[in-house]
N, C-alpha and C positions, 0 to 999 in steps of 0.2 A: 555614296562613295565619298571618301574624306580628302578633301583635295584644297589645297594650301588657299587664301584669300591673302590680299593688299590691299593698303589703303591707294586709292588709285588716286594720285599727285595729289592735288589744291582743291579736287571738289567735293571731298566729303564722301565720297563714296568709298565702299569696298568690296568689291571684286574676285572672281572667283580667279586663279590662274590660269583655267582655259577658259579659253571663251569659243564664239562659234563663229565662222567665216560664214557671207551666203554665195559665193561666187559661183561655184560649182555646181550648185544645186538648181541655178538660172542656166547655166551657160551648157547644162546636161539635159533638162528639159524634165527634172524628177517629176515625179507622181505628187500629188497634193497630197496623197494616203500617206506615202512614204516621207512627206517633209511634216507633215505632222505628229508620224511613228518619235521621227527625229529629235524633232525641238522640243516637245513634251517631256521627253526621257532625256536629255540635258539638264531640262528644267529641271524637273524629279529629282537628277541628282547634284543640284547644285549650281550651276553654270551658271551667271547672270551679266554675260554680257554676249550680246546679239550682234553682230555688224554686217553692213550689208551697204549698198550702192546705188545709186540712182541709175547707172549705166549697166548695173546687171540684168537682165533683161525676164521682168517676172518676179524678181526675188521680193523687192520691198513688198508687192501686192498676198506672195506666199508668205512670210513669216506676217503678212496681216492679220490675213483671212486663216491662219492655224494657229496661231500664241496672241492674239491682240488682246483678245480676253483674260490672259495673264500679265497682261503690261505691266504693273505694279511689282512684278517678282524678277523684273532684268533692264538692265541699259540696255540701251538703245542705242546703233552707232550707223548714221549713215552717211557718205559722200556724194560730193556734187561741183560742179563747175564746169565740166564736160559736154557739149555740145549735146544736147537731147532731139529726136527727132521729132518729137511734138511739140518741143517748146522754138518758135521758131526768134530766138534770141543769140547772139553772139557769146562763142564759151566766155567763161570767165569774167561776163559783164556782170551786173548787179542786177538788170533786170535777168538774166535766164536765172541766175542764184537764188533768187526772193522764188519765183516760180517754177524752179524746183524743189527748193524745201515746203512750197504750198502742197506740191503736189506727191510728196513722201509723207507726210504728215496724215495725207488721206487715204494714201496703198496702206502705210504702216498701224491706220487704225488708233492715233493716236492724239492727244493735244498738244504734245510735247515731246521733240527730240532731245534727248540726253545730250552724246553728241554728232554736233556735223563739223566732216573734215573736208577741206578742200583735196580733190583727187586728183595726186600727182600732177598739182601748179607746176610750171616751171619758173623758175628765179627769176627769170626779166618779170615776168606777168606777175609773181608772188609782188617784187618790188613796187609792182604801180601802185599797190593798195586795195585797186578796185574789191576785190575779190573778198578778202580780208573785211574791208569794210562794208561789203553784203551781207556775211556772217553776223558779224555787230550786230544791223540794224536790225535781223533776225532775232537777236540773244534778246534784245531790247524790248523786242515786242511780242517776244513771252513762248517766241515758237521752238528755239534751240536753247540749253544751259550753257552748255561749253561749245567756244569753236576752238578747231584744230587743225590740224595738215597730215595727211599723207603722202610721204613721199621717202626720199632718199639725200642721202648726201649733201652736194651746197645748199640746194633749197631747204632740204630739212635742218641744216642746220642755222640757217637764218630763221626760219619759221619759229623754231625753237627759241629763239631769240629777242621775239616780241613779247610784249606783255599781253596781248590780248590772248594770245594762245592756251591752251589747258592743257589738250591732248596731241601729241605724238604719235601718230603711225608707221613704221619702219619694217623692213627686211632683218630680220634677228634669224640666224642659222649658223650649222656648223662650217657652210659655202660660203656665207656673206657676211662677215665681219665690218665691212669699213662703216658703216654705223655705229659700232662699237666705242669708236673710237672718235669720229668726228660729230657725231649725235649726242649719245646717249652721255656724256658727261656736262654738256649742255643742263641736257632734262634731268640729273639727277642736282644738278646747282639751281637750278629754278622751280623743282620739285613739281615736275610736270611729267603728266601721268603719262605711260607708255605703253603701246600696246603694238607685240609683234606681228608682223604677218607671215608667211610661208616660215612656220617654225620647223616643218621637218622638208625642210630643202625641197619640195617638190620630189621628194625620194626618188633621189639622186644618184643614187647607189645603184638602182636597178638599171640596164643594159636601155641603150638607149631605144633600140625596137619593142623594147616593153613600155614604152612612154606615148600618152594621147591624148589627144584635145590640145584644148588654148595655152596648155603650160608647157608643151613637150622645149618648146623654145630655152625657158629657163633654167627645164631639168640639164638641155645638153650643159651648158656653161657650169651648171653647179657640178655633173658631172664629171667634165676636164679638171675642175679645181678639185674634189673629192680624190680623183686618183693622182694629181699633182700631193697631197696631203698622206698620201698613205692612210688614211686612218682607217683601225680598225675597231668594233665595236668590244674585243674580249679584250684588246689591250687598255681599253678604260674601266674592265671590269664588267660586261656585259653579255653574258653567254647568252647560248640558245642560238635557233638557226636564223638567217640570215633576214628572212621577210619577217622576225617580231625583231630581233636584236637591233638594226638599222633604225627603225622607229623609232625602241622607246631611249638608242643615244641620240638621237636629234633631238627629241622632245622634250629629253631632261635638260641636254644642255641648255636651251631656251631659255627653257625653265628658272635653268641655273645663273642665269646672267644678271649682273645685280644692276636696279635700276627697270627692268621688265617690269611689269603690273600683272602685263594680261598676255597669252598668249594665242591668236584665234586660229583652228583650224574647220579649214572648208573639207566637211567629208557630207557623201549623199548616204554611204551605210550605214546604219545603227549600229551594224556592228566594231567598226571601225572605231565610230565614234564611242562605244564600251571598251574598246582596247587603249583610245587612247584618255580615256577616265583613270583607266586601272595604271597608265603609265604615269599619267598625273599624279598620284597618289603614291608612287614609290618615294618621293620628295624629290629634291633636287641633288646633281651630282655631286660626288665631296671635289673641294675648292680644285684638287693639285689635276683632277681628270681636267674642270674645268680649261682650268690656265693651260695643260698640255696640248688639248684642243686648241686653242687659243696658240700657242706656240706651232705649233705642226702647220697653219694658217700663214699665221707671218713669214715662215721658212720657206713655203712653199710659195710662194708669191714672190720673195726676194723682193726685185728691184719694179717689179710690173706694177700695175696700179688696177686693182680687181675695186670695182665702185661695186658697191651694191646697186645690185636690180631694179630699175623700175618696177 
């Protein structure tokens, strides 16, 4: 599948435009058959960036124990700073942070994290250092390349704002703009790589009884703002019925946002994850759908103040 690549910010690397979330795939309880069907056939056709969490429960040990033996053909991305129930250390100190990248380093099957991001620090805590300067002392001593942050809003745009920082993790959709805006111009002045997360809004679109598990929370909100927005997918030039058209306009505009790197989506299907290759590979929206997108967002919101998602 022929799907666009970037150079992802400062480190040298370059990057497929999708990449793979593992959230889902821990927090659903997949088959090891079926996460191996998965990641395999990513790899296959292209994808080389992997991301996953210390806090998702399974994940870093599955994309171990099924791709580690391909380590060499993708980044690596995973988070930490969150309170683990085995490591019995205070979130966000330096000692649980050292000893959970010790202990991703050995689910993930590897010598070396690409990158680790702090997960969704918040600002007081980003500001003490602690956190930040665990990542360091990690980079230093040969276990992570780059650190990073995930998160949102003030904090990301402080995060963004250090030197130490490389990669950017953020809410990039057709629902969650304020990144756009208070982020991502940061990251593109300090040329720091950026990688989206919930790029097709938690599909949003679909009625809110059709919505389950850990996200149903975020679909309502993106939701309310979707039909606050009007938008429809054939008015951007997107025919076809409603369960493919919804998709591939979320995924393009992502896609389309200038300043993005990477986009990751968490799917357990292979099939899913083949549709959304093939949406990948139509390229990106032309500029004027983008910006109307973009305008139908700001109209719609007026005077309210819609923060991007945790």
């Amino acid at each position: 599948m022929d799907i666009a690549r970037h150079l992802f910010g400062s480190t040298g690397w370059t990057v497929s435009c999708l990449g793979f979330g593992g959230a889902p795939m821990a927090y659903l309880k997949t088959e090891r058959q079926r996460i191996s069907q998965l990641l395999n056939k990513l790899l296959d056709e292209g994808v080389n960036l992997i991301d996953t969490a210390a806090m998702y429960p399974g994940s870093e040990e599955a994309i171990g124990a099924t791709i580690g033996h391909r380590r060499n053909e993708y980044l690596l991305v995973t988070k930490c700073g969150n309170k683990a129930p085995d490591i019995n250390e205070q979130p966000w100190s330096a000692a649980l942070i050292g000893k959970t990248i010790d202990r991703s380093l050995k689910l993930l099957r590897t010598e070396v994290i690409d990158v680790a991001l702090l997960h969704s620090c918040d600002l007081a805590t980003l500001k003490k250092g602690e956190a930040i300067g665990a990542l360091l002392e990690a980079q230093a001593a040969g276990k992570i390349r780059w650190a990073g942050y995930s998160g949102d809003n003030e904090a990301a745009a402080y995060a963004a704002n250090l030197k130490q920082i490389a990669v950017i993790q953020m809410s990039v959709n057709i629902a969650d703009q304020a990144n756009l805006d208070m982020v991502l111009p940061i990251c593109r002045e300090k040329n720091i790589a950026v990688i989206a997360k919930r790029p097709i809004a938690n599909a949003a679109w679909k009625e809110m009884s059709d919505q389950r598990g850990v996200y149903a929370n975020y679909a309502r909100e993106y939701h309310e703002r979707l039909l606050k927005m009007n938008l429809a997918p054939v008015e951007m030039g997107i025919k076809g019925p409603p369960e493919k058209a919804w998709p591939e306009l979320a995924l393009r505009f992502t896609l389309s946002v200038p300043g993005v790197h990477c986009a990751i989506v968490g799917t357990t299907n292979p099939n899913n994850a083949q549709a959304n290759l093939e949406i990948a590979a139509r390229g990106e929206l032309p500029r004027e759908k983008v910006e109307k997108i973009r305008e139908l967002f700001t109209r719609a919101k007026g005077e309210q103040h819609w923060p991007a998602l945790q």
